[in-house]
HTML snippet that shows the backbone in 3Dmol.js (N, CA, C, O; Angstrom):
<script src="https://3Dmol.org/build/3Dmol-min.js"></script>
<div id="view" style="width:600px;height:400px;position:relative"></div>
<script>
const pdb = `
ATOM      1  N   UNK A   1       4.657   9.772  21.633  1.00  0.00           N
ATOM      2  CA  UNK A   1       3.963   9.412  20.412  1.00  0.00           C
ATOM      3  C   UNK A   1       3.150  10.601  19.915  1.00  0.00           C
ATOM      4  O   UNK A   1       2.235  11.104  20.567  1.00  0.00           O
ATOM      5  N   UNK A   2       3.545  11.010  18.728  1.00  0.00           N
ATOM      6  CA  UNK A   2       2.670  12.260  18.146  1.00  0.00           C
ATOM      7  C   UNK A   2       1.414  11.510  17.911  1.00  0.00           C
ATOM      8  O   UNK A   2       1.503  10.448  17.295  1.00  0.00           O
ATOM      9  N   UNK A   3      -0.142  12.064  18.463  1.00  0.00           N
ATOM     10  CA  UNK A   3      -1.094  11.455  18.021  1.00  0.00           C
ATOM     11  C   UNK A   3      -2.023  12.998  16.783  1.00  0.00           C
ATOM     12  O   UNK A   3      -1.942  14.215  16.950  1.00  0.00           O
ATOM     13  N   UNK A   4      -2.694  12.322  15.809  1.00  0.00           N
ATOM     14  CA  UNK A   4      -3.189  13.555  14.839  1.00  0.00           C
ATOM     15  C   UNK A   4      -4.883  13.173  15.078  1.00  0.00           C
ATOM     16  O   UNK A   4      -5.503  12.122  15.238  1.00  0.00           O
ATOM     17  N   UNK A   5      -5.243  14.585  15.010  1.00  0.00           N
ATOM     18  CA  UNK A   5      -6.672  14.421  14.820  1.00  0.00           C
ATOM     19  C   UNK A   5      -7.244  14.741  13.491  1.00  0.00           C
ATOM     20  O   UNK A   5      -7.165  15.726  12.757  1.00  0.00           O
ATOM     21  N   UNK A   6      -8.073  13.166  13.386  1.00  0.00           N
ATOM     22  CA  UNK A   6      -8.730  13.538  11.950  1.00  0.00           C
ATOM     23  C   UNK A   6     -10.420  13.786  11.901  1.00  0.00           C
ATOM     24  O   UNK A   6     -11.392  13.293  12.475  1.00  0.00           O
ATOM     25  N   UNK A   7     -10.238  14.626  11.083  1.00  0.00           N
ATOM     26  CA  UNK A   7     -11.701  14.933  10.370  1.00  0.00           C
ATOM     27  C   UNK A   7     -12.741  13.828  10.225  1.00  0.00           C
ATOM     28  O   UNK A   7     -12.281  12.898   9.562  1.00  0.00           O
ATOM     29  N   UNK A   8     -13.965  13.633  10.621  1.00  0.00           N
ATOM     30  CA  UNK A   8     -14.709  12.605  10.676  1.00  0.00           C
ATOM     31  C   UNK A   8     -15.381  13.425   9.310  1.00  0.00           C
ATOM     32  O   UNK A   8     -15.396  14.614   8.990  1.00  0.00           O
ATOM     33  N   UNK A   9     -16.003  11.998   8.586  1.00  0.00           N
ATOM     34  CA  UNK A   9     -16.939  12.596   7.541  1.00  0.00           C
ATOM     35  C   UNK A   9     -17.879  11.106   7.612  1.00  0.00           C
ATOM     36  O   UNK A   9     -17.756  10.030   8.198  1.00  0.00           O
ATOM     37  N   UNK A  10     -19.080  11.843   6.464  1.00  0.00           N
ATOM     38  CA  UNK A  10     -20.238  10.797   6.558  1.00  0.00           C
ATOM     39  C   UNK A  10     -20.378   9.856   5.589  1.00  0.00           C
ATOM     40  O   UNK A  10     -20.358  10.148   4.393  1.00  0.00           O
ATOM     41  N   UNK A  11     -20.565   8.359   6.148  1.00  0.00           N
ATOM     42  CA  UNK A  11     -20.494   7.312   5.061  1.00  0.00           C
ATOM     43  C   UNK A  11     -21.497   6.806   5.008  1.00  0.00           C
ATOM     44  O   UNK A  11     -22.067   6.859   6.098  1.00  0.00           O
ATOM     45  N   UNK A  12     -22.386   6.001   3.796  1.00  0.00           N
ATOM     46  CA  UNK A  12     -23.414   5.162   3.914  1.00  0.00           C
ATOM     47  C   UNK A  12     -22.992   3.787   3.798  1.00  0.00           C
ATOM     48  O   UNK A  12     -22.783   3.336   2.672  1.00  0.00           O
ATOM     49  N   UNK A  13     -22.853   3.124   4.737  1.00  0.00           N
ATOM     50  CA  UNK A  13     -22.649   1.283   4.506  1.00  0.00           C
ATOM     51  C   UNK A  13     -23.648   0.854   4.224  1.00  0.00           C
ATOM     52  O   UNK A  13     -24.687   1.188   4.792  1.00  0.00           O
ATOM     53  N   UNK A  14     -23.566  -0.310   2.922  1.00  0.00           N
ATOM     54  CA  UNK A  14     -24.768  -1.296   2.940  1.00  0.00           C
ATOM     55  C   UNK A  14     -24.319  -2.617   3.341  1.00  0.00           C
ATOM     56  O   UNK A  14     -23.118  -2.881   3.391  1.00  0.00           O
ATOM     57  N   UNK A  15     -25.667  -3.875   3.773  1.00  0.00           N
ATOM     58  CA  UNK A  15     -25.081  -4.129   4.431  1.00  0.00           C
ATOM     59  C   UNK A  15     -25.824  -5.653   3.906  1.00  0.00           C
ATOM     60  O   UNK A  15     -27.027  -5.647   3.646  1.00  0.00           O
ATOM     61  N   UNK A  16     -24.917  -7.085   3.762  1.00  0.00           N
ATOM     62  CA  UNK A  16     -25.543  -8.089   3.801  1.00  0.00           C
ATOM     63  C   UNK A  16     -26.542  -8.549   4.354  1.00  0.00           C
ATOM     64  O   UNK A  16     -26.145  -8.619   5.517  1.00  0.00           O
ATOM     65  N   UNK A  17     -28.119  -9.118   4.351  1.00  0.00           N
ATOM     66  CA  UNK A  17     -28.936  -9.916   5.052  1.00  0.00           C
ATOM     67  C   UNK A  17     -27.826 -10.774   5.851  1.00  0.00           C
ATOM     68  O   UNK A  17     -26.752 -10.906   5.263  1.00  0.00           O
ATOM     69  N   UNK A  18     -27.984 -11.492   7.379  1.00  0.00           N
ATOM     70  CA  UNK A  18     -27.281 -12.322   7.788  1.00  0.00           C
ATOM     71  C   UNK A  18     -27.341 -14.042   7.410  1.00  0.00           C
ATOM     72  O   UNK A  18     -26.407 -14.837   7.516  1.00  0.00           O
ATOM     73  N   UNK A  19     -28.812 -14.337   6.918  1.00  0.00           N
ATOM     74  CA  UNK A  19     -28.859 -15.514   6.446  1.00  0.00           C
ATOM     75  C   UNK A  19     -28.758 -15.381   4.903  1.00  0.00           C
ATOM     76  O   UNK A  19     -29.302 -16.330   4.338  1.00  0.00           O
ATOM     77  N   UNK A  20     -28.146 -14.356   3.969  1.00  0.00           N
ATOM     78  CA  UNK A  20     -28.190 -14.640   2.329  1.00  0.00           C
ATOM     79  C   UNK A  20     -26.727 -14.553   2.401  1.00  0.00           C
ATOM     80  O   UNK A  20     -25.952 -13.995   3.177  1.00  0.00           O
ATOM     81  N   UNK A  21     -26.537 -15.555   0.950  1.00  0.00           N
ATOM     82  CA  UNK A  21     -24.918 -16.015   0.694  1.00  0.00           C
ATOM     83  C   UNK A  21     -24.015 -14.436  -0.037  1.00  0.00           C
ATOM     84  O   UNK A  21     -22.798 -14.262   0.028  1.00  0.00           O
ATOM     85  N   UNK A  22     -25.186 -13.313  -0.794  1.00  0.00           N
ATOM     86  CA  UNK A  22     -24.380 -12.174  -1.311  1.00  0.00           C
ATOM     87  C   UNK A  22     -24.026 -12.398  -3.006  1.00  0.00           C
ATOM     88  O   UNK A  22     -23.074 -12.058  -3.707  1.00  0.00           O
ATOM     89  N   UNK A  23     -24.985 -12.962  -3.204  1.00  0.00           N
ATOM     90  CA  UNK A  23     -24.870 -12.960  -4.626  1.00  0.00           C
ATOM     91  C   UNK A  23     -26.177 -11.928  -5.011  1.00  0.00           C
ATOM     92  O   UNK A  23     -27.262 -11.787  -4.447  1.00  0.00           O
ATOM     93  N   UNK A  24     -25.444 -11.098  -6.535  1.00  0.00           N
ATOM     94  CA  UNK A  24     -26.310  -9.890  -6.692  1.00  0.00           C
ATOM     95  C   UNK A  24     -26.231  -8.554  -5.796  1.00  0.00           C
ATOM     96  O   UNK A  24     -26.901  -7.546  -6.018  1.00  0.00           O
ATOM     97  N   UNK A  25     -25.339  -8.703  -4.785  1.00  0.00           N
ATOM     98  CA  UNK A  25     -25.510  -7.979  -3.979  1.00  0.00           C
ATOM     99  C   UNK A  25     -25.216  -6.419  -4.747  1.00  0.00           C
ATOM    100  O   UNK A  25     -25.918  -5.407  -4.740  1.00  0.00           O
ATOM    101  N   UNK A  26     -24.071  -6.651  -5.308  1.00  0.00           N
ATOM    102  CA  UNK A  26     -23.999  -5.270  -5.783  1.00  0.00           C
ATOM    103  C   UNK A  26     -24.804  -4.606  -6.816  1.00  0.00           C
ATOM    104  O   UNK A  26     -24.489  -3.467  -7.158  1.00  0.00           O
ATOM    105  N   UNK A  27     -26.034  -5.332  -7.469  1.00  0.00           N
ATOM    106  CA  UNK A  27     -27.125  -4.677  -8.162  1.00  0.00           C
ATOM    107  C   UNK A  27     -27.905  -4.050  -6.977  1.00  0.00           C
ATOM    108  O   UNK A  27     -28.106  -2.845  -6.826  1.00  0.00           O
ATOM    109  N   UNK A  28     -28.237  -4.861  -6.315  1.00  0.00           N
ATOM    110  CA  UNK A  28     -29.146  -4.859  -4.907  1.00  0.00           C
ATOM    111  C   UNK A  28     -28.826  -3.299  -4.346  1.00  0.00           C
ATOM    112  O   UNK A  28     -29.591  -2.340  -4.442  1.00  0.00           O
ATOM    113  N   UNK A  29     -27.424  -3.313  -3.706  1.00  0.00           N
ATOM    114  CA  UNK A  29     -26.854  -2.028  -3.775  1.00  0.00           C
ATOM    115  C   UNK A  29     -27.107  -0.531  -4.275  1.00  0.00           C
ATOM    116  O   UNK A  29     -27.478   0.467  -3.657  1.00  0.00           O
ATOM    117  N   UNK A  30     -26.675  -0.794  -6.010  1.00  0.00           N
ATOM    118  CA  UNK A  30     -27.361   0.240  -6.433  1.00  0.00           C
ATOM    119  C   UNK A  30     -29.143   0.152  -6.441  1.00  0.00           C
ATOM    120  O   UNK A  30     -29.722   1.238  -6.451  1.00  0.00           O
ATOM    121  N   UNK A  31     -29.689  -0.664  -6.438  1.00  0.00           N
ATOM    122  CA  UNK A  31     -31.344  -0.274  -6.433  1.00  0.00           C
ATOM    123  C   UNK A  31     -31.785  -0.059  -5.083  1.00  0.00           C
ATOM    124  O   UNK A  31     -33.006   0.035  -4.961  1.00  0.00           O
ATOM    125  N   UNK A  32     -31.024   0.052  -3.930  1.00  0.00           N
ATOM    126  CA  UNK A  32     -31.372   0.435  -2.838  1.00  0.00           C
ATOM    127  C   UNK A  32     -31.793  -0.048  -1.908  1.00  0.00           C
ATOM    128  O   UNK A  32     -32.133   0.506  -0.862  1.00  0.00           O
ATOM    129  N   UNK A  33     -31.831  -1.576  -2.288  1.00  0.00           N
ATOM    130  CA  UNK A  33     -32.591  -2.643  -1.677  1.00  0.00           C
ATOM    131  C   UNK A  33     -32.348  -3.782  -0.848  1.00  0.00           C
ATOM    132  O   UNK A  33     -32.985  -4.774  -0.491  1.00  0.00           O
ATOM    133  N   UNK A  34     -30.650  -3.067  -0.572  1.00  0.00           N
ATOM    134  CA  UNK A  34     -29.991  -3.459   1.093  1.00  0.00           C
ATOM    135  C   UNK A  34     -30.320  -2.803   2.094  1.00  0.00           C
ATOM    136  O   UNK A  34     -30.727  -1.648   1.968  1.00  0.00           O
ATOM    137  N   UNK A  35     -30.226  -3.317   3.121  1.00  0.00           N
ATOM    138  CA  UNK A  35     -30.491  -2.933   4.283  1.00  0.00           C
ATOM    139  C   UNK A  35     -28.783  -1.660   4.299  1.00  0.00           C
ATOM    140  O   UNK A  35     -27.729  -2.146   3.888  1.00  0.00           O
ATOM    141  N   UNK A  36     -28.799  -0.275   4.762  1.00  0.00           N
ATOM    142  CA  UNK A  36     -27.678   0.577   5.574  1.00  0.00           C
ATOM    143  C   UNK A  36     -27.860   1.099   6.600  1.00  0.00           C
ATOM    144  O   UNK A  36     -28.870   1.373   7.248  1.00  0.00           O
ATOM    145  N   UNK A  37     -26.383   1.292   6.793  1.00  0.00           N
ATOM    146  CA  UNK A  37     -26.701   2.231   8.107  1.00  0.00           C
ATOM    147  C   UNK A  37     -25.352   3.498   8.022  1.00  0.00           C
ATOM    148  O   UNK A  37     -24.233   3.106   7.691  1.00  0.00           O
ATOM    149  N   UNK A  38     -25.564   4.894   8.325  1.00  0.00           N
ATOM    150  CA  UNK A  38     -24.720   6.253   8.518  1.00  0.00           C
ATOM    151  C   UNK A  38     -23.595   6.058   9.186  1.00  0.00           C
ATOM    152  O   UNK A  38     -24.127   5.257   9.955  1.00  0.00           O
ATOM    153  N   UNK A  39     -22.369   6.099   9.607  1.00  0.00           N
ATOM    154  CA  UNK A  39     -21.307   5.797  10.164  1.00  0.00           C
ATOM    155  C   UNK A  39     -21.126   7.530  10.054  1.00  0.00           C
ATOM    156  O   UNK A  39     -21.720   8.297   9.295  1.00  0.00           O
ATOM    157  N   UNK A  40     -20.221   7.801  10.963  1.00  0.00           N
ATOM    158  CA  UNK A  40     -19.235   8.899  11.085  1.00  0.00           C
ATOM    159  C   UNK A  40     -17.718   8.461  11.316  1.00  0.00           C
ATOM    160  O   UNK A  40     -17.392   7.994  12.408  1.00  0.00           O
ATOM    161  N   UNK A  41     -16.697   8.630  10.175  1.00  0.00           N
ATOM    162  CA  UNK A  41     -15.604   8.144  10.702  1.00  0.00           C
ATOM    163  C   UNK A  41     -14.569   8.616   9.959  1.00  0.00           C
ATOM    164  O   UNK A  41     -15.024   9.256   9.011  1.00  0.00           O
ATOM    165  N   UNK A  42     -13.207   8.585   9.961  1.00  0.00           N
ATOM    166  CA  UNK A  42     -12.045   8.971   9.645  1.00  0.00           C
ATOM    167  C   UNK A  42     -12.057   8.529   7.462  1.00  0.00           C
ATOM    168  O   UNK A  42     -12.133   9.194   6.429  1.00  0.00           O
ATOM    169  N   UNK A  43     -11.958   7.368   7.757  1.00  0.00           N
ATOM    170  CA  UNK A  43     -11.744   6.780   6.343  1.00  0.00           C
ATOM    171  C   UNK A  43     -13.016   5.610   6.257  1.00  0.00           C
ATOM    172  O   UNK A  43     -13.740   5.245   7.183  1.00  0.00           O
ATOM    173  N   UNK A  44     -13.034   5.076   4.578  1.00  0.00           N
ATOM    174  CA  UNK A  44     -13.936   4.227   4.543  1.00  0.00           C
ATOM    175  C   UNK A  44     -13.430   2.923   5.008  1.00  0.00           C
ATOM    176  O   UNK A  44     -14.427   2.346   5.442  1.00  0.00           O
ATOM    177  N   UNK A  45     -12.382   2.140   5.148  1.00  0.00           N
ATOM    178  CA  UNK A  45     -11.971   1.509   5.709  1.00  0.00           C
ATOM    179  C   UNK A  45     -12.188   1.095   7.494  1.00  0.00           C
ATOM    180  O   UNK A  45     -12.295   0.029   8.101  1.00  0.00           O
ATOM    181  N   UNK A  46     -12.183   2.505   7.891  1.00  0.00           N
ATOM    182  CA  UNK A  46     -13.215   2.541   9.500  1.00  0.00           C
ATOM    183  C   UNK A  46     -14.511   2.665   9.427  1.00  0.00           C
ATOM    184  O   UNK A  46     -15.052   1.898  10.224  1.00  0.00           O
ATOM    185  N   UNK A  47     -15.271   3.310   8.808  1.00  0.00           N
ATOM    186  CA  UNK A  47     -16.669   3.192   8.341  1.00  0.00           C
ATOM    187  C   UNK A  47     -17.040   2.051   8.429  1.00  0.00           C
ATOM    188  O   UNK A  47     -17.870   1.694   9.264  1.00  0.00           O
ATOM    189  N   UNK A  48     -16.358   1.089   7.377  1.00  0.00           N
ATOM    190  CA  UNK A  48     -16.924  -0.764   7.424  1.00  0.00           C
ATOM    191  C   UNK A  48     -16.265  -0.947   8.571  1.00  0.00           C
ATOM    192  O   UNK A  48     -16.703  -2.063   8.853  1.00  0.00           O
ATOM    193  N   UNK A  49     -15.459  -0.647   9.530  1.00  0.00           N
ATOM    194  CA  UNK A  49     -15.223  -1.256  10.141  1.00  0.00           C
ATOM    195  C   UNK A  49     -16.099  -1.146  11.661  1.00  0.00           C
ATOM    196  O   UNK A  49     -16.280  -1.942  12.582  1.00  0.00           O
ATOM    197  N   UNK A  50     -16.389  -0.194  11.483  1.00  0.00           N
ATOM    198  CA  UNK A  50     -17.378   0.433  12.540  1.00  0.00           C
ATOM    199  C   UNK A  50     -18.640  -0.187  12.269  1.00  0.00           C
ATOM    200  O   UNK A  50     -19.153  -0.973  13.066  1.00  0.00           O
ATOM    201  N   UNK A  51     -19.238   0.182  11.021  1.00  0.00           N
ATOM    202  CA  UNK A  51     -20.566  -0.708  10.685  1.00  0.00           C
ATOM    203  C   UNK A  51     -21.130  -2.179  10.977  1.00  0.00           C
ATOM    204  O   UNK A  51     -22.191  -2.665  11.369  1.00  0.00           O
ATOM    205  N   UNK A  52     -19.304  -2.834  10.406  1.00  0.00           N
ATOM    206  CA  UNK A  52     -19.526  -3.979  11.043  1.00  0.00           C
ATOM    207  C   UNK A  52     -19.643  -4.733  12.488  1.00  0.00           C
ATOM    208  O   UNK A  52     -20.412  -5.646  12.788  1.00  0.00           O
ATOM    209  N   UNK A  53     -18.530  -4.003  13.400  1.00  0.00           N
ATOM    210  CA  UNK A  53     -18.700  -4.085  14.859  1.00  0.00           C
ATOM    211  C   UNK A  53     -20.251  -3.787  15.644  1.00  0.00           C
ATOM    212  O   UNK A  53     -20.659  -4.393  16.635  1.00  0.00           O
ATOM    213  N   UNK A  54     -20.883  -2.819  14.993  1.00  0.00           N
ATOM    214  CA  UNK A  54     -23.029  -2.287  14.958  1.00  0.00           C
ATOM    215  C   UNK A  54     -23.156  -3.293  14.953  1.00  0.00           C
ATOM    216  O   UNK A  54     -22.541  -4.003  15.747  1.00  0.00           O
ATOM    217  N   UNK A  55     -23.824  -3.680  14.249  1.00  0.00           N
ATOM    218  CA  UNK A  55     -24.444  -4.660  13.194  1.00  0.00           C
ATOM    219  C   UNK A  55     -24.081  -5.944  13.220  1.00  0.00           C
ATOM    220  O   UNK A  55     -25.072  -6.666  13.331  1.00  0.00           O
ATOM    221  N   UNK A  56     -22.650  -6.777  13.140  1.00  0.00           N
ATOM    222  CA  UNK A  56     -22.515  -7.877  12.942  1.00  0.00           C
ATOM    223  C   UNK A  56     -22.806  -8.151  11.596  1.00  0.00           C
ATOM    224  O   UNK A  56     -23.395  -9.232  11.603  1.00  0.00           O
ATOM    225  N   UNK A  57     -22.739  -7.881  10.841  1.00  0.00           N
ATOM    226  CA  UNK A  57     -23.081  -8.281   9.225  1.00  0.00           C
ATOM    227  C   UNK A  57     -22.306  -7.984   8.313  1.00  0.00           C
ATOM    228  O   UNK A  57     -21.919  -6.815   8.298  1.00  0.00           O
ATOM    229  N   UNK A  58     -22.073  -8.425   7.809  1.00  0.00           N
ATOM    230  CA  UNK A  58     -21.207  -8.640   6.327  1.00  0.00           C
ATOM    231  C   UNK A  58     -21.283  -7.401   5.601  1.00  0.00           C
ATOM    232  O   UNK A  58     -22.467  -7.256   5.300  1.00  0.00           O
ATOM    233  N   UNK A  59     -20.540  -6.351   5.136  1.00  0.00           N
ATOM    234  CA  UNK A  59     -20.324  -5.169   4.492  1.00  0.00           C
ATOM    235  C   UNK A  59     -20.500  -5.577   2.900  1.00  0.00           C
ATOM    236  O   UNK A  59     -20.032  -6.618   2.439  1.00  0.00           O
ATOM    237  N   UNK A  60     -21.130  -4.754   2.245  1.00  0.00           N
ATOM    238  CA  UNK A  60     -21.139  -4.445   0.734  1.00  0.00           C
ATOM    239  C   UNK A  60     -20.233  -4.033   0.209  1.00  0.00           C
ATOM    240  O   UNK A  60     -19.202  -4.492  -0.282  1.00  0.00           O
ATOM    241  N   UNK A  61     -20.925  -2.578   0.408  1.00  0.00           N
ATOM    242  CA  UNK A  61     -20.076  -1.452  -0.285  1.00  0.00           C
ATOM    243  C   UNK A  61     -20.336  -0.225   1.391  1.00  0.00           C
ATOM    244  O   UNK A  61     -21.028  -0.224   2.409  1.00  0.00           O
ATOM    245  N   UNK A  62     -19.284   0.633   0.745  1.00  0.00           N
ATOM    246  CA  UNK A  62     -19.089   1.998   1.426  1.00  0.00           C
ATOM    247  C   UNK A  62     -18.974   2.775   0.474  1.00  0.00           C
ATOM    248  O   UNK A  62     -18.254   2.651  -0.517  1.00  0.00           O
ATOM    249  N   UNK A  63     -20.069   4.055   0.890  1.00  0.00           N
ATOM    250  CA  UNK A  63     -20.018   5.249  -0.329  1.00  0.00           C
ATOM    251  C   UNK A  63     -19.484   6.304   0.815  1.00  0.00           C
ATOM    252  O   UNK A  63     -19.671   5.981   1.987  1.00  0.00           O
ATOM    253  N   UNK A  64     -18.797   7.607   0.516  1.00  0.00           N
ATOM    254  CA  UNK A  64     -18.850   8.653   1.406  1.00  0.00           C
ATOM    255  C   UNK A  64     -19.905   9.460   0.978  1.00  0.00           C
ATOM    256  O   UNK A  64     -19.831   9.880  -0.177  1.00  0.00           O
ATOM    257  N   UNK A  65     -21.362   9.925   1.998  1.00  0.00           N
ATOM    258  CA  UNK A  65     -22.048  10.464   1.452  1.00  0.00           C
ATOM    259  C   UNK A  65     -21.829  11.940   0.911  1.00  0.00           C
ATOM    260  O   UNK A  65     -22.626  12.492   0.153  1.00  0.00           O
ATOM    261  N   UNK A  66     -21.046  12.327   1.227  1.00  0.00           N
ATOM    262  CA  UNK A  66     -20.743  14.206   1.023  1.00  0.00           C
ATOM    263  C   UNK A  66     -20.559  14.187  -0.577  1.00  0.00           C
ATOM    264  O   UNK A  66     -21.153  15.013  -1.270  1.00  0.00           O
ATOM    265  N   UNK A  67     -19.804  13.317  -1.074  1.00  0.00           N
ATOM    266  CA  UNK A  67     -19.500  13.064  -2.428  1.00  0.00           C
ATOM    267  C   UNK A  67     -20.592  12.469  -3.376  1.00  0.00           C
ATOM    268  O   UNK A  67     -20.464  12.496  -4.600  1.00  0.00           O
ATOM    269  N   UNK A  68     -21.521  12.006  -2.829  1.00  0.00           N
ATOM    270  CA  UNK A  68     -22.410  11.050  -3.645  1.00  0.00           C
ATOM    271  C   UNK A  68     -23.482  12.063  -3.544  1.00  0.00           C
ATOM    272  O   UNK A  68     -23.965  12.362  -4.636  1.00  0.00           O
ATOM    273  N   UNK A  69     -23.960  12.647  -2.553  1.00  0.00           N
ATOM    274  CA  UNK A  69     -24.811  13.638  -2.503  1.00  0.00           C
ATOM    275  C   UNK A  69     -24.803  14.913  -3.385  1.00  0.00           C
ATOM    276  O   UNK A  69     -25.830  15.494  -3.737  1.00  0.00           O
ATOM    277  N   UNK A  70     -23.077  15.428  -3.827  1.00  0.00           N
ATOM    278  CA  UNK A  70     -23.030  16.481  -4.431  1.00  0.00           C
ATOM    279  C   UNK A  70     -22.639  16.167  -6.024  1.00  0.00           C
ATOM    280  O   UNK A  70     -22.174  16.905  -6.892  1.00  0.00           O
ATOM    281  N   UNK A  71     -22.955  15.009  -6.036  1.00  0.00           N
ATOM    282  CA  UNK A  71     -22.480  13.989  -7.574  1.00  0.00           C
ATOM    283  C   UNK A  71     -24.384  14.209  -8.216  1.00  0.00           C
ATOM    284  O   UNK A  71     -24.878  14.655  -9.252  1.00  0.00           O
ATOM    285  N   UNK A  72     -24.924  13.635  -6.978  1.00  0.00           N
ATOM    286  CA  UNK A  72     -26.125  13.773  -7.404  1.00  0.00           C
ATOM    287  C   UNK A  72     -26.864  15.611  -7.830  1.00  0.00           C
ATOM    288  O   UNK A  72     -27.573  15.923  -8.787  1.00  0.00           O
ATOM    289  N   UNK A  73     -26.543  16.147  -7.140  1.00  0.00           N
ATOM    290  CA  UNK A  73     -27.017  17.691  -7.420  1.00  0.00           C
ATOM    291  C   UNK A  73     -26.605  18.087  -8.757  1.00  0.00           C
ATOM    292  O   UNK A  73     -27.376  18.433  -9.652  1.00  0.00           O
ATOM    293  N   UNK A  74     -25.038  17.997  -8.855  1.00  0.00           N
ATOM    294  CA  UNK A  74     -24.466  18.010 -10.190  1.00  0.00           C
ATOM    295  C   UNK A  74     -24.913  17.660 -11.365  1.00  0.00           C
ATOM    296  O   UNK A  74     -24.860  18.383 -12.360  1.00  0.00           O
ATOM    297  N   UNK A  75     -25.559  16.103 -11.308  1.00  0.00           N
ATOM    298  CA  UNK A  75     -26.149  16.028 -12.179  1.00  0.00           C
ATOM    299  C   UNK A  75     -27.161  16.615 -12.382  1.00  0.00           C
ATOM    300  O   UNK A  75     -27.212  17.258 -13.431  1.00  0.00           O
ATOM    301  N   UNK A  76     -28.411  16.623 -11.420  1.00  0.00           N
ATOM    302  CA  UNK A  76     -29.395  17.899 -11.363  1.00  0.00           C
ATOM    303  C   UNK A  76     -29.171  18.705 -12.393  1.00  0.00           C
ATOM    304  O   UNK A  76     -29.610  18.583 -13.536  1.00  0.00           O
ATOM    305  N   UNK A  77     -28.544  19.451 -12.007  1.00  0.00           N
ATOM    306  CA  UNK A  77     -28.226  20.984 -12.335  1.00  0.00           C
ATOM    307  C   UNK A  77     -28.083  20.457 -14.086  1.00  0.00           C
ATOM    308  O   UNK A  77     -29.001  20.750 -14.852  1.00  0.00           O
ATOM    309  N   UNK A  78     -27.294  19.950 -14.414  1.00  0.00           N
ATOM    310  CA  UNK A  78     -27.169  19.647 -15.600  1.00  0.00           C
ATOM    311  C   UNK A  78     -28.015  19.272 -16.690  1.00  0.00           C
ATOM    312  O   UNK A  78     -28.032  19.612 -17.873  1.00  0.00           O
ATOM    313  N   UNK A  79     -28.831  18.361 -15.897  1.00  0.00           N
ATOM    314  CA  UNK A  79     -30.279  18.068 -16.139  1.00  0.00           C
ATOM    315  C   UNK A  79     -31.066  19.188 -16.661  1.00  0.00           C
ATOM    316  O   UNK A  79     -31.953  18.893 -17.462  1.00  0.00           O
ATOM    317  N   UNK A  80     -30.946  20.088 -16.436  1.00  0.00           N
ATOM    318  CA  UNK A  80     -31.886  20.827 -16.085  1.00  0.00           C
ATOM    319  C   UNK A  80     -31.207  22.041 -17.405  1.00  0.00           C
ATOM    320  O   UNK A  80     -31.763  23.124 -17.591  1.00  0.00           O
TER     321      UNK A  80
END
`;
const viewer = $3Dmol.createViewer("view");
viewer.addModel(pdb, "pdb");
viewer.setStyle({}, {cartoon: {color: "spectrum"}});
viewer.zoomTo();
viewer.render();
</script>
């Protein structure tokens, strides 16, 4: 079996309260006001999947931070 090694990169999961049903969640999301946690992993698909096995809790969203971080500078700069 050929096995490949992949590149880990950094994700931010957010993450459901365990007693709320998840409505709003994705405003909640963007205002920052879920609970996350950093994953290191192959794809975002393992990210939540990893997060969730942590945690036990219901996944949001998955951002990759490398991209969201340099989305944000970008704008910066532009800003400016």
């Amino acid at each position: 079996m050929f096995n490949q090694i992949r590149e880990l990169r950094s994700y931010r999961v957010h993450l459901l309260p365990l007693e709320w049903d998840g409505s709003n969640a994705d405003h909640l999301a963007d205002e920052g006001l879920l609970p996350s946690v950093r994953v290191k992993a192959a794809n975002a698909a393992h990210a939540e999947a990893l997060a969730h096995l942590a945690t036990g809790r219901r996944v949001v969203r998955v951002e990759r931070v490398e991209h969201v971080e340099r989305m944000e500078r970008a704008a910066q700069e532009v800003a400016q």
